[in-house]
Every structure is written in C-alpha cells, then in structure tokens.
MILO-584950 format. One line per 8 residues: for each residue z, x, y of N, C-alpha, C, O. Coordinates in nm, 2 decimals, decimal comma, always signed. Layout:
% MILO-584950
Z X Y Z X Y Z X Y Z X Y; ... $
% end
This chain:
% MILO-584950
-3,25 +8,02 +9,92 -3,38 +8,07 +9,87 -3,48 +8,06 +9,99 -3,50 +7,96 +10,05; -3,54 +8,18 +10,00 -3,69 +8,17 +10,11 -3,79 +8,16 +10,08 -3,82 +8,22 +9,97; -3,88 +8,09 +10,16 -3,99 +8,08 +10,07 -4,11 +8,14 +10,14 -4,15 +8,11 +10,25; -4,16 +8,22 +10,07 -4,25 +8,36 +10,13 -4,38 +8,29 +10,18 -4,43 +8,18 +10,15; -4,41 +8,37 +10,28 -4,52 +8,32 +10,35 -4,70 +8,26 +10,33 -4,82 +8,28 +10,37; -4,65 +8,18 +10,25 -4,82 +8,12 +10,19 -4,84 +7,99 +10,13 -4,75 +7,93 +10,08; -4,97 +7,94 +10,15 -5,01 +7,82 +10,12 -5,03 +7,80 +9,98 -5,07 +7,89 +9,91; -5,02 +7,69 +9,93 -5,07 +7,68 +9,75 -5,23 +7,69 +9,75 -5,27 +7,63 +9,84 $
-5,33 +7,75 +9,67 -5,43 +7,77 +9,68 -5,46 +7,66 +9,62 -5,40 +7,60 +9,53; -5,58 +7,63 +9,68 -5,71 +7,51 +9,63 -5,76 +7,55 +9,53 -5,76 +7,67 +9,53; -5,83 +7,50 +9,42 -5,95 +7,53 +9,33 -6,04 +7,61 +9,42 -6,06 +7,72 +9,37; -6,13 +7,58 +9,54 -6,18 +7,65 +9,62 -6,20 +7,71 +9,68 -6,30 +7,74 +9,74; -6,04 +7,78 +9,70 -5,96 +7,93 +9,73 -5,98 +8,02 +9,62 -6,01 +8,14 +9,65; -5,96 +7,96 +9,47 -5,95 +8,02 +9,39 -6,10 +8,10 +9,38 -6,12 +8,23 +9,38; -6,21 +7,97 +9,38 -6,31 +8,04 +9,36 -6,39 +8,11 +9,42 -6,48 +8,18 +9,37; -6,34 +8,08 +9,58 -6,39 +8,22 +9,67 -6,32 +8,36 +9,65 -6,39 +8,46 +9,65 $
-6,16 +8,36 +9,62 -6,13 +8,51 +9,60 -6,18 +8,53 +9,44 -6,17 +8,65 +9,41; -6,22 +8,47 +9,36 -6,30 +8,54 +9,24 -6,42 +8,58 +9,27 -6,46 +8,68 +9,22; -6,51 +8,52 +9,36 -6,60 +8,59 +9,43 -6,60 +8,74 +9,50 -6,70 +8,81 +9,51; -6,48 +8,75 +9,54 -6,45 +8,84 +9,67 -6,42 +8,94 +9,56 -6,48 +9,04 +9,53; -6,34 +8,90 +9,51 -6,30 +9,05 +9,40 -6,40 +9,06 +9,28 -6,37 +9,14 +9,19; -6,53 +8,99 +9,27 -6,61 +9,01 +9,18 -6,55 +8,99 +9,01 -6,60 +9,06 +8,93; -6,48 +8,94 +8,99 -6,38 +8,89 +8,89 -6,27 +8,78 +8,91 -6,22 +8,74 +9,01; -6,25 +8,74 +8,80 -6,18 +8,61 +8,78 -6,06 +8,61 +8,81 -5,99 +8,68 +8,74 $
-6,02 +8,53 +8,95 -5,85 +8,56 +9,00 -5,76 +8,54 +8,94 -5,76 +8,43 +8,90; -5,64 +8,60 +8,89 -5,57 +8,56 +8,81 -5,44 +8,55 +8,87 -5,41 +8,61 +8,97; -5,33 +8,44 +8,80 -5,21 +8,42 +8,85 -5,17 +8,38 +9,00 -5,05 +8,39 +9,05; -5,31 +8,33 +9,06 -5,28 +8,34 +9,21 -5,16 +8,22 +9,26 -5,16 +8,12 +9,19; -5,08 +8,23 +9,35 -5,00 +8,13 +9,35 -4,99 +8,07 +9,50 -4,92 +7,97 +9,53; -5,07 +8,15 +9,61 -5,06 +8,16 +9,74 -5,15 +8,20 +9,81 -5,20 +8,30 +9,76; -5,21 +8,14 +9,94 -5,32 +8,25 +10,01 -5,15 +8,24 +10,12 -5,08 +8,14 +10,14; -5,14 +8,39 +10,16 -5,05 +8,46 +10,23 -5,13 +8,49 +10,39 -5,07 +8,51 +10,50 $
-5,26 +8,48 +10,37 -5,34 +8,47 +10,48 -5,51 +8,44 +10,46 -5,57 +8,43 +10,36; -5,55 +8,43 +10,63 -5,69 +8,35 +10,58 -5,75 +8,38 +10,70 -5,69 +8,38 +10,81; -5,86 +8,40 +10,68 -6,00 +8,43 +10,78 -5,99 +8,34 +10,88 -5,91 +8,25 +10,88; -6,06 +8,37 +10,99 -6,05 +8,25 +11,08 -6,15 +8,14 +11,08 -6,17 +8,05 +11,16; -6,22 +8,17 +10,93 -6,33 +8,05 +10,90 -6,25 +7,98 +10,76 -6,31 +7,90 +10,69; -6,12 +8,02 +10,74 -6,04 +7,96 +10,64 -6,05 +8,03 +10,48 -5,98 +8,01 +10,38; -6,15 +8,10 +10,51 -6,15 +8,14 +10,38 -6,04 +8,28 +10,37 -6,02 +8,36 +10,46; -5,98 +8,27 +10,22 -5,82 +8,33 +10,18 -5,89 +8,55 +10,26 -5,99 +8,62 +10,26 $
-5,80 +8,56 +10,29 -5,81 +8,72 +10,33 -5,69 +8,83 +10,24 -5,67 +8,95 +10,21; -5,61 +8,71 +10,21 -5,45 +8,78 +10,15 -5,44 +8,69 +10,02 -5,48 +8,57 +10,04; -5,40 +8,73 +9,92 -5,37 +8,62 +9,79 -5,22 +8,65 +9,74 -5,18 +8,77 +9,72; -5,18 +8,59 +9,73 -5,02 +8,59 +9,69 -5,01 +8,58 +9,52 -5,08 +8,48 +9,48; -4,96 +8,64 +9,43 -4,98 +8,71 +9,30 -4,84 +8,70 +9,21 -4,74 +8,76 +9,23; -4,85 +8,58 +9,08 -4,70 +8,57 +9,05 -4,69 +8,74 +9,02 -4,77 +8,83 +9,02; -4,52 +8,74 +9,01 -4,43 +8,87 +9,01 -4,46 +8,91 +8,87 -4,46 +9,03 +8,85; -4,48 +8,80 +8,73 -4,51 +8,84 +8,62 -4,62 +8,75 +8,56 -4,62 +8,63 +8,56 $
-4,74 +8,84 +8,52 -4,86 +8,77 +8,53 -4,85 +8,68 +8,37 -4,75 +8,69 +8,29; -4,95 +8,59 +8,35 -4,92 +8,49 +8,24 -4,89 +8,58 +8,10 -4,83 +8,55 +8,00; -4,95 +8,70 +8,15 -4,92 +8,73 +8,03 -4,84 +8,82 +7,95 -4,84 +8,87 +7,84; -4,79 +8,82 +8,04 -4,64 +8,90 +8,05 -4,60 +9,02 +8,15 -4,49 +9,06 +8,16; -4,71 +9,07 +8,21 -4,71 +9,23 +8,27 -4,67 +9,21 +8,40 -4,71 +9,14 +8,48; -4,56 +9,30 +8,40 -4,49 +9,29 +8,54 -4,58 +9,32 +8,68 -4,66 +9,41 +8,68; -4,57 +9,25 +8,79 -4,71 +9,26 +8,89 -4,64 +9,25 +9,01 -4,62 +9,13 +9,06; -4,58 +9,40 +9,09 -4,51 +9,41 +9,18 -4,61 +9,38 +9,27 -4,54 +9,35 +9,37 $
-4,72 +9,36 +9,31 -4,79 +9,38 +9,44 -4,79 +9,24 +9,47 -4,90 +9,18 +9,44; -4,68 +9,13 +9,54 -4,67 +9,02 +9,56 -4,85 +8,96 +9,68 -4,94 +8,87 +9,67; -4,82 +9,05 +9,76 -4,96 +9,04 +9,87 -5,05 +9,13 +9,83 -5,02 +9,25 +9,80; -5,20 +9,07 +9,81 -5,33 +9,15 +9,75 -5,39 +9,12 +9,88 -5,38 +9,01 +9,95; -5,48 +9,25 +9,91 -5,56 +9,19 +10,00 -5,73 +9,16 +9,93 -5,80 +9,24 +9,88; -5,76 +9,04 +9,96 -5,90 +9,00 +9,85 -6,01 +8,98 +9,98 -6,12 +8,96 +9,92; -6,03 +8,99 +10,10 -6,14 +8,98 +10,21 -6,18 +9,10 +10,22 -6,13 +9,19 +10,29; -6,32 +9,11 +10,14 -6,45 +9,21 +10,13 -6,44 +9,36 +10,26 -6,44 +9,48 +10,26 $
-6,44 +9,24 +10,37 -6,47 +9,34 +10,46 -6,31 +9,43 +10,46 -6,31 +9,55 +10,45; -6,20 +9,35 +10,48 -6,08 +9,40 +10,48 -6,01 +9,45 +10,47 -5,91 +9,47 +10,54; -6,08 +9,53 +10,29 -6,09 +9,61 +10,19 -6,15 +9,76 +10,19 -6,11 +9,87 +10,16; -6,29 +9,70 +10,24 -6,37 +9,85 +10,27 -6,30 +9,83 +10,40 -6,23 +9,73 +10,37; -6,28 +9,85 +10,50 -6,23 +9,89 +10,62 -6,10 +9,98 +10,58 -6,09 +10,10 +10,62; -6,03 +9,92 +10,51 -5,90 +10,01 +10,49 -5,94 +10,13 +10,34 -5,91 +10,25 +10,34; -6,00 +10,07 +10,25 -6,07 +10,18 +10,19 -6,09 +10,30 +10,28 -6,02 +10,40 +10,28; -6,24 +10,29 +10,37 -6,25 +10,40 +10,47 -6,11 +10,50 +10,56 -6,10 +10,62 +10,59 $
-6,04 +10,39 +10,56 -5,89 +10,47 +10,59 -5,85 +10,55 +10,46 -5,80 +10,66 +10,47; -5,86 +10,53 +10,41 -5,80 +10,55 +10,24 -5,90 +10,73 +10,22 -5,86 +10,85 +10,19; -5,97 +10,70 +10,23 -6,09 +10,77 +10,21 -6,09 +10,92 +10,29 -6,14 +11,02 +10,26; -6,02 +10,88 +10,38 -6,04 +10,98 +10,54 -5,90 +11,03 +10,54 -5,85 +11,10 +10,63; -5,85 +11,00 +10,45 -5,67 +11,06 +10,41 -5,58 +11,01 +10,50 -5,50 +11,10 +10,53; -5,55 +10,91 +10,57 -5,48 +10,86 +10,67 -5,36 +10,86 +10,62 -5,25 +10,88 +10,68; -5,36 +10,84 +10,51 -5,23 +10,79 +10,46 -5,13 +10,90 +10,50 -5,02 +10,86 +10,55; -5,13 +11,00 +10,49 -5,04 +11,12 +10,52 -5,03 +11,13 +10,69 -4,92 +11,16 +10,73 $
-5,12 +11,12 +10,76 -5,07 +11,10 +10,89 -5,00 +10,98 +10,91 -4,92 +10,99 +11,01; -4,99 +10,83 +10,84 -4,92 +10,76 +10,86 -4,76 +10,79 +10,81 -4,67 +10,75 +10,88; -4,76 +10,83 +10,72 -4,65 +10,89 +10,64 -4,54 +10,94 +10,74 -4,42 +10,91 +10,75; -4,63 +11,04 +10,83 -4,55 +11,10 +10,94 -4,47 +11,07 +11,02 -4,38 +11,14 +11,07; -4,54 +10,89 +11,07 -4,46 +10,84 +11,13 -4,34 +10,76 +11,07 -4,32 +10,65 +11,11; -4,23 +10,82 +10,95 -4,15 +10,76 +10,93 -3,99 +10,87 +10,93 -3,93 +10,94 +10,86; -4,00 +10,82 +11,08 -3,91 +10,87 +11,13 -3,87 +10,78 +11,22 -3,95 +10,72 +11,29; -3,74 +10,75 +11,22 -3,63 +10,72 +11,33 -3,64 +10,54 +11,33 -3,59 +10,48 +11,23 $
-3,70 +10,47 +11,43 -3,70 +10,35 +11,43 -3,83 +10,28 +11,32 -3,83 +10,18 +11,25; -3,91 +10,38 +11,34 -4,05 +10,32 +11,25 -3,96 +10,35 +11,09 -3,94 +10,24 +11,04; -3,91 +10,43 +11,03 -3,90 +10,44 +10,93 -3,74 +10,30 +10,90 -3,71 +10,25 +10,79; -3,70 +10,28 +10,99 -3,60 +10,21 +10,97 -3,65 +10,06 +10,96 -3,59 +9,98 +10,88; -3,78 +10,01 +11,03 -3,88 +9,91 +11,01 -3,91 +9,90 +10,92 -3,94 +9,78 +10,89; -3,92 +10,00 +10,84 -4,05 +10,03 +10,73 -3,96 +9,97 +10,59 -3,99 +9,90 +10,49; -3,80 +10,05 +10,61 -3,68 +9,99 +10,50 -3,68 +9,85 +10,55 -3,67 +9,76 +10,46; -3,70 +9,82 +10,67 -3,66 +9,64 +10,62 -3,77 +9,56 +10,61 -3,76 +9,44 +10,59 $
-3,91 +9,63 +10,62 -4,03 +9,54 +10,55 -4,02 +9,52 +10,41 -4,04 +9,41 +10,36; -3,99 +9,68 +10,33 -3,97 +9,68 +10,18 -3,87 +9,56 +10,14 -3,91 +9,48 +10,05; -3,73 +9,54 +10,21 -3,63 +9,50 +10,18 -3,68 +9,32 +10,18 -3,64 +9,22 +10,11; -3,76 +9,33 +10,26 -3,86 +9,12 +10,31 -3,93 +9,15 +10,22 -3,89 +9,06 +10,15; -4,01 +9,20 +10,16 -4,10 +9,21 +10,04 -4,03 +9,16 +9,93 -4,05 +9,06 +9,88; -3,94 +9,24 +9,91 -3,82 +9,22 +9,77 -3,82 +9,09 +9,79 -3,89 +9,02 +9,72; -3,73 +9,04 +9,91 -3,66 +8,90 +9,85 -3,77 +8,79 +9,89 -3,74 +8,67 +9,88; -3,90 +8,84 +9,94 -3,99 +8,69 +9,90 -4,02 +8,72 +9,78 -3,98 +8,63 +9,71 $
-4,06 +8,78 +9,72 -4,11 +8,78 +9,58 -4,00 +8,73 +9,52 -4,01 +8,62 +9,47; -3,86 +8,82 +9,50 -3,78 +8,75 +9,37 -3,75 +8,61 +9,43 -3,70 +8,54 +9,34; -3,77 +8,52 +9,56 -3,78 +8,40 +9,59 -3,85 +8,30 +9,45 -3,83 +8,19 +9,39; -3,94 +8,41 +9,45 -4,06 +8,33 +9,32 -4,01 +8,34 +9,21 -4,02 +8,25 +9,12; -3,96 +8,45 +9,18 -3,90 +8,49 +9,05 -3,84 +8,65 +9,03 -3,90 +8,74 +9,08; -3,74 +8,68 +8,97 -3,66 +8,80 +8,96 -3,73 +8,83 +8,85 -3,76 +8,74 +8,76; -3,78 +8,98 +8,83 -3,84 +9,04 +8,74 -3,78 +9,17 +8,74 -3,80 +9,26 +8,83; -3,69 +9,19 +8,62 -3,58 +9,32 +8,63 -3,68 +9,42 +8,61 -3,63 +9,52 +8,66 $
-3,80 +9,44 +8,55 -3,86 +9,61 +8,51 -3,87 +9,63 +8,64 -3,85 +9,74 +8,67; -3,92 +9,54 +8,76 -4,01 +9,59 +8,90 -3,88 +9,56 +8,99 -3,89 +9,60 +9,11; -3,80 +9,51 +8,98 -3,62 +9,54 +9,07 -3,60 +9,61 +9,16 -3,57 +9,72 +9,13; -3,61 +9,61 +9,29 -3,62 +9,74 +9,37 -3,75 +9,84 +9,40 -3,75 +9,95 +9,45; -3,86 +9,76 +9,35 -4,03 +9,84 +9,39 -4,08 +9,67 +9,44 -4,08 +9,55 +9,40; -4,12 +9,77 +9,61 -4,18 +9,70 +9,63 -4,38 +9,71 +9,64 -4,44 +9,69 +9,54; -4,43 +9,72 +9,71 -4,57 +9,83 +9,75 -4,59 +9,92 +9,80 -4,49 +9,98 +9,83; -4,71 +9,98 +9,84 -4,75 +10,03 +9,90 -4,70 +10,18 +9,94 -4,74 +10,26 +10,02 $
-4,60 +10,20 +9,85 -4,52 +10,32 +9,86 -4,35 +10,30 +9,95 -4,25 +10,37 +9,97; -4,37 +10,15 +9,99 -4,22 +10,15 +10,10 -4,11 +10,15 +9,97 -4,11 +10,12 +9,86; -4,02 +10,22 +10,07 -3,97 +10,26 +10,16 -3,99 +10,37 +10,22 -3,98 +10,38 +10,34; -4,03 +10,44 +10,16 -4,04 +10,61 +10,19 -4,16 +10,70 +10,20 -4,15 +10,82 +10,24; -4,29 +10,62 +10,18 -4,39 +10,67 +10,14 -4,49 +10,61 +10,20 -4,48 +10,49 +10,21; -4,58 +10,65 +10,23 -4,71 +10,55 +10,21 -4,85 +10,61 +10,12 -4,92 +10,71 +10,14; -4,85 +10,48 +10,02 -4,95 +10,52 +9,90 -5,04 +10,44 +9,88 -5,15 +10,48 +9,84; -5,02 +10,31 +9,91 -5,16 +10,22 +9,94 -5,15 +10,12 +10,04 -5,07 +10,03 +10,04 $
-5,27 +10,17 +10,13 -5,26 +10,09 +10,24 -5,33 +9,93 +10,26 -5,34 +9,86 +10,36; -5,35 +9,91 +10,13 -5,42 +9,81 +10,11 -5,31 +9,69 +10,09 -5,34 +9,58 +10,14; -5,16 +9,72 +10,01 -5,11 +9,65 +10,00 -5,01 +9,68 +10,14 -4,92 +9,61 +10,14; -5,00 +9,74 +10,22 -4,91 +9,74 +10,34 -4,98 +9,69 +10,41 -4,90 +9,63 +10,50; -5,16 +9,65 +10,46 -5,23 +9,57 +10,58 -5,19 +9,43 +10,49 -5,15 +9,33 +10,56; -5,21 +9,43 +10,35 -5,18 +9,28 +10,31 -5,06 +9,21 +10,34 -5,05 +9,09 +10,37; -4,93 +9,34 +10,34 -4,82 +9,26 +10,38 -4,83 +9,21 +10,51 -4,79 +9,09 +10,52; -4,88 +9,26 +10,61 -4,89 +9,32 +10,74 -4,94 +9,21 +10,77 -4,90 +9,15 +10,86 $
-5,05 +9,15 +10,70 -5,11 +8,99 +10,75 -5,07 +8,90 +10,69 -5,12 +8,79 +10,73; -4,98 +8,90 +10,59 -4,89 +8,78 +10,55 -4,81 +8,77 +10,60 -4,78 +8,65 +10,64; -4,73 +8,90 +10,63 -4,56 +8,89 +10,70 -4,62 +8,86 +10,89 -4,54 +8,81 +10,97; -4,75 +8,88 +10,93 -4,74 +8,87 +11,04 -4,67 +9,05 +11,14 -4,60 +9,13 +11,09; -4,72 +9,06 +11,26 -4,70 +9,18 +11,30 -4,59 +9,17 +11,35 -4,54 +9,07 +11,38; -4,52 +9,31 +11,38 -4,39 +9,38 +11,40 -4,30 +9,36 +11,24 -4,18 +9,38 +11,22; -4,39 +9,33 +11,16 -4,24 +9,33 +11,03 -4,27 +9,44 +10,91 -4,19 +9,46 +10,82; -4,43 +9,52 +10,92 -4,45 +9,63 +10,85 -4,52 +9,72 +10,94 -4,62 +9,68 +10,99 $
-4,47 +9,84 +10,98 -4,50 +9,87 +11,14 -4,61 +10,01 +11,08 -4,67 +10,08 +11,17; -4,62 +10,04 +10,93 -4,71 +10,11 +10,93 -4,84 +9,99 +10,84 -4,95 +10,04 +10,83; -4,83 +9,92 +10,81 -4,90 +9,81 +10,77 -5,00 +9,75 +10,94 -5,12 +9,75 +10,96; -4,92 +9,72 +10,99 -5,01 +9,73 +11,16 -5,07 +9,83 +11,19 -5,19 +9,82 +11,18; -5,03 +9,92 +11,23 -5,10 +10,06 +11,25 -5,23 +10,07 +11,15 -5,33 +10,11 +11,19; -5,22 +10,05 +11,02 -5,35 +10,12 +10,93 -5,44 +9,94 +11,01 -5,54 +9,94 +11,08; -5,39 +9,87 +10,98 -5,48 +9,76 +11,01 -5,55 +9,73 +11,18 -5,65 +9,66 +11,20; -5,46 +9,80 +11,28 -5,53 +9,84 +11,39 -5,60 +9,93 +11,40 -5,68 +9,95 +11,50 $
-5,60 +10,04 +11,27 -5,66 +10,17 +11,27 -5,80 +10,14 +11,22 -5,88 +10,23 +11,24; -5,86 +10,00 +11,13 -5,87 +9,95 +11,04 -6,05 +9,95 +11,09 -6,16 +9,96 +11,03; -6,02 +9,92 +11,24 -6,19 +9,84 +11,29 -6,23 +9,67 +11,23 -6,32 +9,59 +11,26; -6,12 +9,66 +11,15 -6,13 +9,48 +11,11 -6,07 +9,43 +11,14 -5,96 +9,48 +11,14; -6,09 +9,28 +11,19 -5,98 +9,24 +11,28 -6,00 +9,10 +11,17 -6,10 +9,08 +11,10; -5,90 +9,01 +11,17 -5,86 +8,89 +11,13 -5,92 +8,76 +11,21 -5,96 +8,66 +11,16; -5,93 +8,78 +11,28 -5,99 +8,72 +11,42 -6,16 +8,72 +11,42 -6,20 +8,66 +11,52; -6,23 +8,78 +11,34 -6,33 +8,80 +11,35 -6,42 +8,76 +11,22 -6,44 +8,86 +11,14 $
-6,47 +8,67 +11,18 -6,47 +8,60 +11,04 -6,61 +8,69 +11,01 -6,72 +8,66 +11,06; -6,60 +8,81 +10,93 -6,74 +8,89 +10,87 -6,78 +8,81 +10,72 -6,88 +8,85 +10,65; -6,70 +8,69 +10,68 -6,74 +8,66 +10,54 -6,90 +8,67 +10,55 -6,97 +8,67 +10,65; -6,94 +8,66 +10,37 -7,04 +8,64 +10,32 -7,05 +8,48 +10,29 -6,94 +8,43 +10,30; -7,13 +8,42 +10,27 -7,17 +8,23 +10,19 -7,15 +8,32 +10,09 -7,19 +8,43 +10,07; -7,04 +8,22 +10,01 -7,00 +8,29 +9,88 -7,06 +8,17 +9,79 -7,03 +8,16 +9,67; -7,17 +8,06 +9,86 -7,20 +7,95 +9,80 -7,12 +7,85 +9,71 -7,16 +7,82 +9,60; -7,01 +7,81 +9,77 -6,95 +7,77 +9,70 -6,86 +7,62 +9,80 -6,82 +7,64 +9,91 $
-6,86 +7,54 +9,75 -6,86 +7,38 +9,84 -6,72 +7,36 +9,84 -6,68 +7,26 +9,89 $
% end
C-alpha cells in the first residue's frame, strides 16, 4: 500500500481551509500541499464523504489566490489549448498521472461507483484545471505535465505566500 502525498491536518488547517473556501471543510484527511507561510494550499478529501457520496477529486485546491489564478485560466478557455498538447510523450505522462491518482486515493480507500475516474478530465481530456494544478502540487512537478503547465501558465507561484490573516491562532 502507498501512502499519498500528505500531512494529517491540524484543527488549525481545518479552520483556515474553511476560511479559504468560505464554508465548512468537509472530510478533509490531508493538506497534500502548503503555502510557504504553512498555511494548507491543496487539501486531500476522503474518496467517500461521511455521508456517503462518492468524492473522486482526491486533491482540492483550497489557496484563494491559487484558485482565481487558475479560474482566470479557466475563464480565457485554456483548457482546449492545453488539451492539444496530448500527444505523444505529454499524453503518455498524462495516462500515468491519472493512473498515480487512482492508486493514492484507493490507498485510502476503494470506492467501486468512482473505479477508474480520476480528475480533472485525465486521461484524455482536460476539464478542470483546478484539480490537475492541485494534483500538480501535491504530486510535485514532472508527474502531471498538463497540471504544470496551467500552474506555470497560472502567474501564481507556491513560493510566494499572497495569503490573507484568516485571524485565526
């Protein structure tokens, strides 16, 4: 068994990403990544939420700025020029990010309705770039190669702490 890339969240992780998403976090099990002032940028998400509903999107990305940054990608239609590049070696990257996606999540737990889906549109597609920059900074770069790309494309860097005082100790 592997164990996917993330820390157990603090009560104090918890309550900065209910800040960041303006609602109360749910099922969080992981920050998968983190600001360079520590606060969570990626939240890791059980596979089936408490309350039963199946919840393929293992990496969320929950840092404000991180969000609108790739939003504005979202917005500007990128996703179809990214799309383009899945050809040859990028698209062969792209099958074995989905395929690292799969087996850290069912690491956590196998959930037969979501079996074979992973985010963001991988393998074949790209549909939300929000969960491909999240893989992208959990998995670390070179392992989702259009997940890098929207997040270089992005103008936000990880390295660069834009949080808000979410007032919280």
């Amino acid at each position: 068994m592997t164990t996917p890339p993330f820390d157990p969240p603090s009560e104090r992780d918890i309550r900065i990403v209910s800040a960041q998403l303006g609602r109360p976090a749910r099922d969080v099990i992981g920050i998968a990544a983190r600001c360079v002032c520590g606060n969570p940028t990626v939240v890791s998400t059980r596979p089936r939420l408490t309350d039963g509903t199946p919840f393929p999107t293992l990496y969320y990305l929950s840092h404000p700025a991180a969000t609108a940054a790739v939003s504005t990608l979202e917005a500007n239609g990128v996703m179809a020029e990214l799309a383009e590049l899945l050809v040859d070696e990028t698209a062969d990257a792209y099958l074995a990010a989905h395929e690292q996606y799969l087996t850290d999540r069912e690491s956590i737990e196998f959930v037969p309705e979501i079996a074979g889906i992973s985010a963001g549109g991988m393998p074949t597609r790209v549909k939300c770039l929000h969960a491909l920059v999240g893989h992208s900074l959990a998995a670390g770069p070179g392992i989702n190669p259009i997940g890098d790309t929207a997040l270089a494309r992005s103008g936000w860097s990880p390295t660069v702490c834009e949080c808000v005082d979410y007032g919280i100790a």
